[in-house]
C-alpha positions as CSV (number, residue, x, y, z in Angstrom):
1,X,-7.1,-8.9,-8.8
2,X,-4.8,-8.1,-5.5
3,X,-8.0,-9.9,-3.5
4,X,-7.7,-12.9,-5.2
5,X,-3.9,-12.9,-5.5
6,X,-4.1,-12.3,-1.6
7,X,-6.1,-15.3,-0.9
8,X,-10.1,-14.6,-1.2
9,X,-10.9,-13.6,2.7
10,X,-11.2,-10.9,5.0
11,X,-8.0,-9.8,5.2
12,X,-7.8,-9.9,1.5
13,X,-10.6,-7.9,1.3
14,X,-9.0,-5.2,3.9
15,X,-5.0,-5.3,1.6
16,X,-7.2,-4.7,-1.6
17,X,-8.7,-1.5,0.3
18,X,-5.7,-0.3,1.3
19,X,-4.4,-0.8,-2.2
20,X,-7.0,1.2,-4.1
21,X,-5.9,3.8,-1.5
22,X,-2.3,3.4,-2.8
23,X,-3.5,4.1,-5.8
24,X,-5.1,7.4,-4.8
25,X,-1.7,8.7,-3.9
26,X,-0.5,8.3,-0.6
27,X,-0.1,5.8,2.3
28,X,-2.2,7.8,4.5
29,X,-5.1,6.9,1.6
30,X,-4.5,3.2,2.1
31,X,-4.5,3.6,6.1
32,X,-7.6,5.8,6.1
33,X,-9.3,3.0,3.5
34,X,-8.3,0.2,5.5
35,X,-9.6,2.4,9.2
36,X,-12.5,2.6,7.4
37,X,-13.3,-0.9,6.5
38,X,-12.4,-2.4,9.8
39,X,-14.3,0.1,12.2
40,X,-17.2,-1.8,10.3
41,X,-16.2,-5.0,9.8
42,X,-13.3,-5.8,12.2
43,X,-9.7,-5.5,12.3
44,X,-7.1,-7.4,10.3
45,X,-3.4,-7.8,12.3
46,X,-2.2,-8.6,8.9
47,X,-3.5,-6.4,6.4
48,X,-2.3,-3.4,9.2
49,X,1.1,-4.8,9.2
50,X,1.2,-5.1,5.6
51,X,0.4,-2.1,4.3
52,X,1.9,0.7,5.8
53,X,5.9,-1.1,5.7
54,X,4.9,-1.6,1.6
55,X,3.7,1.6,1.3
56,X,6.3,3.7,3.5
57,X,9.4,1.6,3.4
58,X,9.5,-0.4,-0.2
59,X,7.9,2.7,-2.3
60,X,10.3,5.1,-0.4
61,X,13.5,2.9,-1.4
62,X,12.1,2.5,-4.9
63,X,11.5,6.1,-5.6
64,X,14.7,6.8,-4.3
65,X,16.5,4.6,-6.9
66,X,14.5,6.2,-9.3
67,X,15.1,9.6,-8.6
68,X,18.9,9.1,-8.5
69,X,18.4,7.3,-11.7
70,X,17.1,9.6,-13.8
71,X,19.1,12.4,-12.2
72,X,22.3,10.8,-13.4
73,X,20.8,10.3,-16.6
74,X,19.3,14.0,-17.6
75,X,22.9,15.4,-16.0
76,X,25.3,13.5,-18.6
């Protein structure tokens, strides 16, 4: 799904990598995923650019505004 929605090519190929490596846990995962893909195929500028300010800048802010959520919530 995230390589079609990412436009069918190589550097599609390499963002869906480093997504199933989101989706192992951390964004180290996606980096090592993505390392391994393009020390075998070639790098992609894009997909390394991509990946790693989703995966440590958006999450981060996210799980923060969840946290605080829910803390506010279970202390009323």
């Amino acid at each position: 799904m995230i390589f079609r929605l990412m436009g069918r090519d190589y550097e599609a190929a390499v963002i869906s990598a480093g997504f199933c490596g989101f989706m192992l846990g951390t964004t180290a995962n996606s980096m090592a995923n993505m390392d391994a893909l393009a020390r075998r195929h070639g790098f992609s500028v894009r997909a390394f650019l991509i990946a790693p300010i989703i995966g440590a800048f958006l999450i981060d802010l996210c799980n923060a505004l969840v946290i605080s959520t829910f803390a506010q919530f279970v202390g009323r």
